[in-house]
N, C-alpha and C positions, 0 to 999 in steps of 0.2 A: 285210728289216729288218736284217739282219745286213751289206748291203750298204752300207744306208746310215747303220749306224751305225759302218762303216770309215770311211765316205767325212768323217765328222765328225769324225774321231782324223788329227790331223794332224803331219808328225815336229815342228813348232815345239811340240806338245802332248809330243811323246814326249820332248824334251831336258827337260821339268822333272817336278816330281815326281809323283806322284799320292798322296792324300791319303787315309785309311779314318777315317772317325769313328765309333768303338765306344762307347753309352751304355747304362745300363738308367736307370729311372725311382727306381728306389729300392734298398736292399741287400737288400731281401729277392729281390727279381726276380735280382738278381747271384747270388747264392743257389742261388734255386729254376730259375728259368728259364735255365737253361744252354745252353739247345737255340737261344735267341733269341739267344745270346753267340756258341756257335760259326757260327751265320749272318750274324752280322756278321763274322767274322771270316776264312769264307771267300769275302767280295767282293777279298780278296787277289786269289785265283786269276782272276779278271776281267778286274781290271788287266791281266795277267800275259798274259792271252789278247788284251787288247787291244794289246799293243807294248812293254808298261812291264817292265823287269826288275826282279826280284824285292829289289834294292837300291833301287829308286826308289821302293818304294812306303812312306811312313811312317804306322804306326798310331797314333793318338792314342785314348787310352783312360783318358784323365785324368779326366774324367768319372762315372766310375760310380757310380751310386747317386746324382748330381744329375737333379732335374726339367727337361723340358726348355722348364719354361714360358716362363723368363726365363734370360737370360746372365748374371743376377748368381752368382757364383762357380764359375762354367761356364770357367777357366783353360783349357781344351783346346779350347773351340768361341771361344773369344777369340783364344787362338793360331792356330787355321786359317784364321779370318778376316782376323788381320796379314797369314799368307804369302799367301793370296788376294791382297788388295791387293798386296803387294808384287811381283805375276808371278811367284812361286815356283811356283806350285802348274800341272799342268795338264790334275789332275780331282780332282774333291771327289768321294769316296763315301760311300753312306749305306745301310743295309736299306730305309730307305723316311723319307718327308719326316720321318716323328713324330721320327728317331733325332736329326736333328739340328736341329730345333727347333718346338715347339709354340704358334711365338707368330709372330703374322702380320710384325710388325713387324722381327724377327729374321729371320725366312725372308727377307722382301723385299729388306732390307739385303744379305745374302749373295749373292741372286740379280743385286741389280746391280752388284756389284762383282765376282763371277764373269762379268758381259756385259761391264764395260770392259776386264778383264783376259784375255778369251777362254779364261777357263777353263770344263772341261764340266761335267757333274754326272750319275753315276751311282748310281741306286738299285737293286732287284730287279726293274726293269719293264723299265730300257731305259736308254738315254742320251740326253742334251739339250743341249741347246747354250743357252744362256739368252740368247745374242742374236738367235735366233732367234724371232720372234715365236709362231708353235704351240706349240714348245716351252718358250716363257717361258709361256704363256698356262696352259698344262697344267700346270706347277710352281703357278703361283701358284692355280691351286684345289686341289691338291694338299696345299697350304699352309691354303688355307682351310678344310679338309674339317678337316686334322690339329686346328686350332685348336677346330673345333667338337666334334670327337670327343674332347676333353678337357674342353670345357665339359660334355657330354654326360653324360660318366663323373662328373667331380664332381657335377653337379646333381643326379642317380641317390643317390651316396653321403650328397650333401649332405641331400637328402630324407627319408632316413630317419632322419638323427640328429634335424632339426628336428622332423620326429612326435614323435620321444620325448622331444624337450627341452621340446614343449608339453606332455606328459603330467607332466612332473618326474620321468621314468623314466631319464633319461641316465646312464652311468656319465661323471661328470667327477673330476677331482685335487680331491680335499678339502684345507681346509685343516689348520693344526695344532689337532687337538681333537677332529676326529672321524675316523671310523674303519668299512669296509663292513662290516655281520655277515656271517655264513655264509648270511641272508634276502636279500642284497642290496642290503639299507636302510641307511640311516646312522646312526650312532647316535655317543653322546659314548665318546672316550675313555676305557681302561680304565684307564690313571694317571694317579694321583688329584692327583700331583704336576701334572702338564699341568692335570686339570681346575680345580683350587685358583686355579694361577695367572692363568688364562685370566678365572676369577673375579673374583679380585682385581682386574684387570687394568681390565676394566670397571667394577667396584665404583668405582675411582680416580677413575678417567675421570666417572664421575658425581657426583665430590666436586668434583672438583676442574674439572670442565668445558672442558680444555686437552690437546692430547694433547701438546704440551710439558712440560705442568705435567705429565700422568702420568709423562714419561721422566723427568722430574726427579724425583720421588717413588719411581721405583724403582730408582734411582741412587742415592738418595739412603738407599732401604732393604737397597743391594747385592742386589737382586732380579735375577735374570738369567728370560729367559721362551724357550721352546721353539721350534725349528721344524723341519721335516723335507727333511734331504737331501733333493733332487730328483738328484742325478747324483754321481758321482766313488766314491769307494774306499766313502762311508759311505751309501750311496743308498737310503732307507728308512729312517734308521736315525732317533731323537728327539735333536738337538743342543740345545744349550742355549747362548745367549749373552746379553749387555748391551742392553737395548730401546733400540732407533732409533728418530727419528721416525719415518722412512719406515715401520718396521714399524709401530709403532703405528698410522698413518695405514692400513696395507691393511688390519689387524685391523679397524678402528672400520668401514669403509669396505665391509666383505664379509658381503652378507646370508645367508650360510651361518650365522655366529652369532647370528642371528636367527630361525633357525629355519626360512627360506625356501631355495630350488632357486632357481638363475637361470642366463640363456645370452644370450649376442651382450649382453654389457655392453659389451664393444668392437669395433670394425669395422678391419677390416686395410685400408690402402690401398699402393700400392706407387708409390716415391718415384720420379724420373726415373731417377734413378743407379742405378736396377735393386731396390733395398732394400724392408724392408717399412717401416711405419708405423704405430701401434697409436693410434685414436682412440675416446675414451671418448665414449659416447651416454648423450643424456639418457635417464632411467627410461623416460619413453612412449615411446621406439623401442627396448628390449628386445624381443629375442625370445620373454622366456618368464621371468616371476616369479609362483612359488608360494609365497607368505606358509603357513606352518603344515606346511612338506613333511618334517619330522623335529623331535626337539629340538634346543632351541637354549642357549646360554649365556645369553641375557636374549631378554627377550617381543619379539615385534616392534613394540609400542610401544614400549618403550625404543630399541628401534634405531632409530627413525624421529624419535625425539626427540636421537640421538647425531647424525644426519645433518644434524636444524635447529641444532645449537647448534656443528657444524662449518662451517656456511653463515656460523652467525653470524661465529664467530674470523674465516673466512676474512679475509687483508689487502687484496686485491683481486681478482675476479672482476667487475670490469666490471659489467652492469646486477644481477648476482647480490651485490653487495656489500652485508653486514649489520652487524650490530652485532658490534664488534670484539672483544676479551679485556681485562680489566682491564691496562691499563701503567703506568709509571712516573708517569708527570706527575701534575703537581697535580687535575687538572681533575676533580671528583668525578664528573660524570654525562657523562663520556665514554664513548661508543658506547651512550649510551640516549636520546640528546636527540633528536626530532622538530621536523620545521619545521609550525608550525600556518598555514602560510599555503599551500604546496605540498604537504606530508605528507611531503617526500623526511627522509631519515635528515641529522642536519646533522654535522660535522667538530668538529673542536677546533684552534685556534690557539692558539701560546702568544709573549708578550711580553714583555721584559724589562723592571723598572723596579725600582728601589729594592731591587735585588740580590735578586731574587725571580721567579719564573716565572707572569706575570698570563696564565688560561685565557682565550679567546674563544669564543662558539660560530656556528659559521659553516656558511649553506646555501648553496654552491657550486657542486651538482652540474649542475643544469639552467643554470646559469652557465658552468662550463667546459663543456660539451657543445653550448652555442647560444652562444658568445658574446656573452652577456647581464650586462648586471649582476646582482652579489650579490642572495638575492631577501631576506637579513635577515642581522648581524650582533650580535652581543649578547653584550657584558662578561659573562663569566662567574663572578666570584670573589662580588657579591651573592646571584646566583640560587643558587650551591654553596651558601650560608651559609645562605641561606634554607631549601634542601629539608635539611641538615641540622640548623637546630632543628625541622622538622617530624616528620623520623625520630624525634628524640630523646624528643618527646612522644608519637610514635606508639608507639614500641616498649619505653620504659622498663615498663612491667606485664607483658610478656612475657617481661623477661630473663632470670629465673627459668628459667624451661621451655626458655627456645634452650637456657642453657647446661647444663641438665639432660640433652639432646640432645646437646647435643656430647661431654659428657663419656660416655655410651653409646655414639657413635660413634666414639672417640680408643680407648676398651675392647676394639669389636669391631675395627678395623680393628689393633689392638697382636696380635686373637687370632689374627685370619686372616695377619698376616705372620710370624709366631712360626709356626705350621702350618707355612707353607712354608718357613719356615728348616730346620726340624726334619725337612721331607720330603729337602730337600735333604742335612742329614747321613746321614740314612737311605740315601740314592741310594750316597751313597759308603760308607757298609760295606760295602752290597752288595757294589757296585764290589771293593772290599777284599777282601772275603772269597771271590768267585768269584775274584779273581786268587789267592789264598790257597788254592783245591781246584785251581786249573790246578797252580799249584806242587809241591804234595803229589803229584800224581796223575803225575808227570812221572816215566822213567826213570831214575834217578839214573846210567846209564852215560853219558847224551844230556846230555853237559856244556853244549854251545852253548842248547841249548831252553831246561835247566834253569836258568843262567844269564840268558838275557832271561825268563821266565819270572818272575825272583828281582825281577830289575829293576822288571817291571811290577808286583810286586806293592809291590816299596817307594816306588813313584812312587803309588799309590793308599793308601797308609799314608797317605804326606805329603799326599795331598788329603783323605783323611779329619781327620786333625789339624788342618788352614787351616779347613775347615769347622767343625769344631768348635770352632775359638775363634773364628770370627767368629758363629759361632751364639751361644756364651757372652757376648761381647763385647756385641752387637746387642740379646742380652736384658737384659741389666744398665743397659744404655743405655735401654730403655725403661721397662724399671720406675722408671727414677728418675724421668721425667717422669710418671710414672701414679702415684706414691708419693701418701699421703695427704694432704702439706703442700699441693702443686699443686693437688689436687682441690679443696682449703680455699680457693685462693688462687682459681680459677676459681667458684668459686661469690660470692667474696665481691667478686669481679669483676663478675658476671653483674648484684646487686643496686645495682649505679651504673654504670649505663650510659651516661647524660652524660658519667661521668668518664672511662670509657673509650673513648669517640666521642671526646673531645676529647683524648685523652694524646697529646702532640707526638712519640714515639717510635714510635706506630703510624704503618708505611707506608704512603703512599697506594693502595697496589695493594691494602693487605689493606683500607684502606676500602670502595675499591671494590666489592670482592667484597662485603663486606657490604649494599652496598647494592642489587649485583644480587640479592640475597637476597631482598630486600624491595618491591621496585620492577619494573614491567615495563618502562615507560617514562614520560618527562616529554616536554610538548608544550610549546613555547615561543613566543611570539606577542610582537612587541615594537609597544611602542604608549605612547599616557600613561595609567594604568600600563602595565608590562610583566605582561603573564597567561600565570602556570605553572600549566599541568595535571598532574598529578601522577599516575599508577594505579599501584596495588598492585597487587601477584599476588593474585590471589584475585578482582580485578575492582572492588575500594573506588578511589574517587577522591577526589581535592583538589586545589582550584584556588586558588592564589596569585595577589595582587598587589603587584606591585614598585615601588616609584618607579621612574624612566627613569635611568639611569644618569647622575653628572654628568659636562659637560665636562671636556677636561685641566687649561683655563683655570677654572673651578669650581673643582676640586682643588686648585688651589693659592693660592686664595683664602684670605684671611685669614679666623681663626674668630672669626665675630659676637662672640664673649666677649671676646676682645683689641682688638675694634673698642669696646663699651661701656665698658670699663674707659679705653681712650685715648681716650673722650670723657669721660668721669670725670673723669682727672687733667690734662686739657688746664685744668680751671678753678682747679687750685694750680700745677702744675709745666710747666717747658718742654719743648719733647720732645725734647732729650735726656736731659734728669732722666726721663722718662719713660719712654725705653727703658732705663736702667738698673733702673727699678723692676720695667717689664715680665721682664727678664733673671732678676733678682734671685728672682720671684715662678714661676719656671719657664714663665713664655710663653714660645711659639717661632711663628716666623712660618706661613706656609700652603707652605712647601718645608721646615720644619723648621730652619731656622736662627735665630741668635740676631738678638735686634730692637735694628734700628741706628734713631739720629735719622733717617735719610733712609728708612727704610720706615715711619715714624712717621708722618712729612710726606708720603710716597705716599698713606699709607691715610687722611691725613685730607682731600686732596684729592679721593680717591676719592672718599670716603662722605660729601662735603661736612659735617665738620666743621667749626665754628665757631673758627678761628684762634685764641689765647689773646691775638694784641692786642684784638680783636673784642669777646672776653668779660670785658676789662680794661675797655675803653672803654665796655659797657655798665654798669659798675659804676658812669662817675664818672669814673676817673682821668686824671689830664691830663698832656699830653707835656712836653718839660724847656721848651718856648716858653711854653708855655700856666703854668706852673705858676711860670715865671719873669717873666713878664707879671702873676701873680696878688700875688707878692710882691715886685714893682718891682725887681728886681735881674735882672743877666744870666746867663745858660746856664751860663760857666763858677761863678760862687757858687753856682749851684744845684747842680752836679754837689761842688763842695767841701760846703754843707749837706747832700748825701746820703751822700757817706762818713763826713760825722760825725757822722750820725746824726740830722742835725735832723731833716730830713723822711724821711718813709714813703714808699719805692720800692718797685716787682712789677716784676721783669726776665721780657720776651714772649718773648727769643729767647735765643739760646746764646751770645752774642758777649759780653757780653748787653747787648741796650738795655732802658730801662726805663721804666714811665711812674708817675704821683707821683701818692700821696693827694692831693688840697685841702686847702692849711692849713687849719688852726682860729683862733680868734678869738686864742689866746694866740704865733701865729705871731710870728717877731725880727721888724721890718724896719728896714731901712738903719742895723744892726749897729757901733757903732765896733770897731775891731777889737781894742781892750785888753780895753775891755767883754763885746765878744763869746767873747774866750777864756775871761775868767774866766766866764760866763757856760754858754759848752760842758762845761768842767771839772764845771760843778754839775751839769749837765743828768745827764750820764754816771755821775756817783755819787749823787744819787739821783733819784727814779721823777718828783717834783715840786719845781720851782726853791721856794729859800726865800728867796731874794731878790729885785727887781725886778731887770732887768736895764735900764739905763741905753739910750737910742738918742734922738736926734736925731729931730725931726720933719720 
């Protein structure tokens, strides 16, 4: 053996370096197992005996206290592996395969760029040559065994945590709130400040049903909520800061406050780049949820109703996508409408017209998803208008009692955040006054101690003072709104609830809410009529029907009234006398502008009105031929006996032309013209000639 483990050490092996890799698995082994540290650390001596001088041997011991599952952050088995490649190296040592790596994929890598590069590899068994086929052969089960002998070890340790995590016996990191007794059980927090808030916290959350809306309400209450160093100088210790989403999300989100034990809510997987990955499993692939395993801050029904109505908000999860949170836009029954022909949830679109935001309600989903057409789309501002005078009659007898309710609930939640303000000054006298016995209690020779000593205590002065006016500040602020005029003014609210559904200064968002209040969902079905189902909470129904919404071309239709009135005055006046009347009278067209002669004459061809020569001509009256034919003289004497008044003309058009009464039996004809002036003159001053007028036969 020793023969031929010369005959493998050759001087092109001797001119390069030889390489020791020292690792333990964790710090505590670095530690405790020291015995395993100095055996690594005398394969020195090995080298030493194999040719290598004691200069050429470099220990890499970068390492310690990393696993050697993976090479992610493994800097010293990454660097042995460069010089390898690079023909630096010309032996790799190790106590035995597990030191320098536990993971098949990592061994094999080494092994064959230690065979391009002719470098050896010694462990405490022997030496190898890894180009060598036995010898490669023997590494790589060597490699295999180490691999399994770590699955082995974990599954062993792994085992017996999962017993106990099916039993809800595991000790796991509580969150902020609870706390192990001296029994080993868990139990709620013993300050009362954590437990208050944690309270409230939830309490919010189920008014206000948003965990946005909650940070915004405790922002908005300068609330700050608790949570517990896990590492650094204050580790243990209860911080306090400004609620984040994100926190509020893992709060609502972790059945610990509900009262339940759980384990493997997420599955680690390990990325290519060596890294981990942390993926969240649906409920039925936990490992282990006990509903009722301590107390909780709210029942596990509430928690389980926090978790549907966060499915709901959510914005998108894919086929998990629900009814969204009240927003901005007009559309009142956004994120409750149902498609009655698929069941899928339907969207909201919104359109611009008339300097205004027109809702749509749109089922798209099985559309975008198969490439199908829309399977319904449906004008939303009737059907809004509609479910709201429905509310309005639904719920006017109640309004009494909502707002008798509300104002109970504006009371207790004024009492429970006043509490916490009040815990909060408390916290800092504390504060204050334990800096205040350090200071006392201090040397007075120990000028440096006693000194920041001083410091900290006048820095906890000043946070007890900030707290104390914004505590004073906060309560003053609310008492005004809970003062007795408000209560008067809410109550005298409560009993006109029409008037308040319809006040233009109420935002849409706070409608909305109102009517998630009341409503579980509306089902929409578009047809001739359109039919709204309607459910109440509670499980009462009502079902609507709508006319079909009109065309664009409809809308802008002239309104039937401006139509019969311009049949009206088509039998006195011309149209454009008529659109000044119409003007005059506050018509306006079917796009809202004012009415010209030429949308007169559209809308009377439209609606096949009767022309006003038409309904001249049925009267009788005859044109200037006809009428100059009747009384033996020509077109132009006719049009002169009409400007002076002899005969009675009706002008049809605007120019205007006209057509003529039929003389009467006392008609001039064939007029001399001395005669005929003096004759005009009498006509003109009075009603009846008193003279004959003289004419020629």
């Amino acid at each position: 053996m020793t023969t031929d483990t010369h005959q493998k050490v050759t001087p092109q092996h001797l001119r390069r370096h030889a390489y020791l890799y020292v690792r333990q698995s964790t710090l505590r082994q670095v530690f405790e197992n020291t015995e395993s540290t100095a055996r690594q650390y005398a394969l020195r001596q090995r080298a030493v005996a194999l040719g290598w001088s004691p200069d050429q041997v470099i220990v890499i011991d970068r390492d310690q206290g990393q696993s050697g599952a993976s090479v992610a952050g493994r800097d010293g088995f990454q660097r042995l592996v460069a010089d390898v490649g690079l023909g630096r190296a010309g032996l790799v040592m190790g106590l035995e395969v597990s030191r320098l790596a536990r993971n098949s994929t990592d061994w094999h890598r080494l092994l064959e760029i230690c065979a391009l590069t002719d470098t050896l590899i010694l462990d405490e068994d022997g030496l190898y040559d890894p180009a060598h086929f036995n010898d490669r052969l023997l590494l790589g089960l060597k490699g295999t065994m180490s691999e399994a002998e770590l699955h082995v070890l974990r599954a062993r340790l792994r085992g017996g945590v999962l017993n106990k995590a099916r039993r809800g016996e595991l000790e796991s990191p509580l969150p902020i709130g609870f706390v192990y007794g001296p029994d080993g059980r868990v139990h709620l927090d013993s300050d009362q400040q954590v437990q208050g808030t944690l309270r409230l916290f939830f309490e919010t959350f189920r008014r206000t049903g948003s965990a946005i809306a909650t940070v915004k309400a405790f922002r908005h209450q300068h609330l700050q909520v608790p949570h517990r160093a896990r590492s650094g100088p204050h580790r243990g210790e209860v911080l306090w800061d400004d609620l984040a989403h994100s926190r509020a999300l893992e709060i609502l989100h972790n059945p610990r406050y509900g009262g339940a034990f759980f384990f493997g809510r997420t599955r680690q997987r390990r990325s290519p780049a060596g890294g981990c990955r942390f993926q969240t499993l649906p409920r039925d692939e936990w490992i282990a949820l006990v509903p009722g395993a301590h107390d909780g801050y709210i029942t596990w029904e509430a928690y389980e109703e926090n978790q549907r109505r966060l499915r709901e908000n959510a914005q998108a999860h894919g086929a998990e996508r629900r009814m969204s949170p009240p927003r901005e836009g007009p559309a009142l029954l956004q994120g409750l409408v149902l498609c009655g022909i698929c069941g899928e949830r339907m969207t909201v679109r919104y359109r611009r017209g008339h300097g205004r935001l027109w809702p749509e309600y749109v089922c798209q989903k099985n559309g975008i998803r198969h490439g199908e057409p829309l399977c319904q789309m449906l004008a939303g501002a009737a059907i809004d208008e509609a479910v709201g005078r429905l509310l309005v009659e639904a719920v006017s007898p109640m309004a009494l009692e909502v707002a008798l309710s509300v104002q109970q609930e504006l009371q207790g939640r004024w009492e429970d955040t006043d509490r916490l303000r009040r815990q909060q000054v408390e916290r800092a006298r504390d504060d204050a006054d334990l800096a205040r016995r350090r200071f006392m209690q201090v040397d007075p020779d120990n000028r440096l101690v006693a000194d920041e000593l001083e410091a900290e205590w006048n820095r906890r002065l000043r946070a007890l003072t900030e707290a104390h006016d914004e505590y004073e500040r906060q309560r003053h602020a609310d008492r005004a709104v809970l003062d007795e005029e408000p209560r008067r003014r809410i109550l005298a609210l409560a009993t006109d609830f029409p008037r308040l559904w319809q006040a233009p200064g109420i935002p849409d968002r706070e409608r909305k809410r109102m009517v998630r209040l009341l409503l579980e969902d509306v089902t929409l079905v578009k047809g001739r009529p359109i039919t709204v189902h309607v459910r109440f909470r509670g499980g009462a129904t009502r079902t609507l029907t709508l006319p079909p919404p009109l065309p664009a071309w409809a809308l802008r239709q002239t309104s039937p009234e401006v139509v019969a009135e311009i049949d009206r005055l088509l039998d006195t006046y011309t149209e454009g006398q008529i659109a000044r009347i119409l003007t005059e009278r506050g018509f306006r067209s079917g796009t809202g502008q004012l009415v010209t002669p030429m949308m007169v004459s559209r809308v009377r061809q439209r609606y096949g009105l009767r022309p006003r020569y038409q309904r001249l001509r049925d009267r009788g009256l005859l044109t200037m031929a006809e009428a100059a034919q009747a009384l033996g003289l020509c077109s132009a004497t006719v049009k002169v006996w009409r400007r002076a008044g002899l005969l009675r003309a009706h002008p049809y058009d605007d120019k205007p032309q006209y057509l003529f009464e039929p003389p009467g039996t006392d008609a001039p004809r064939r007029y001399k013209w001395k005669g005929l002036s003096a004759w005009a003159r009498r006509r003109r001053s009075a009603p009846q000639p008193t003279k004959e007028v003289q004419y020629e036969a």
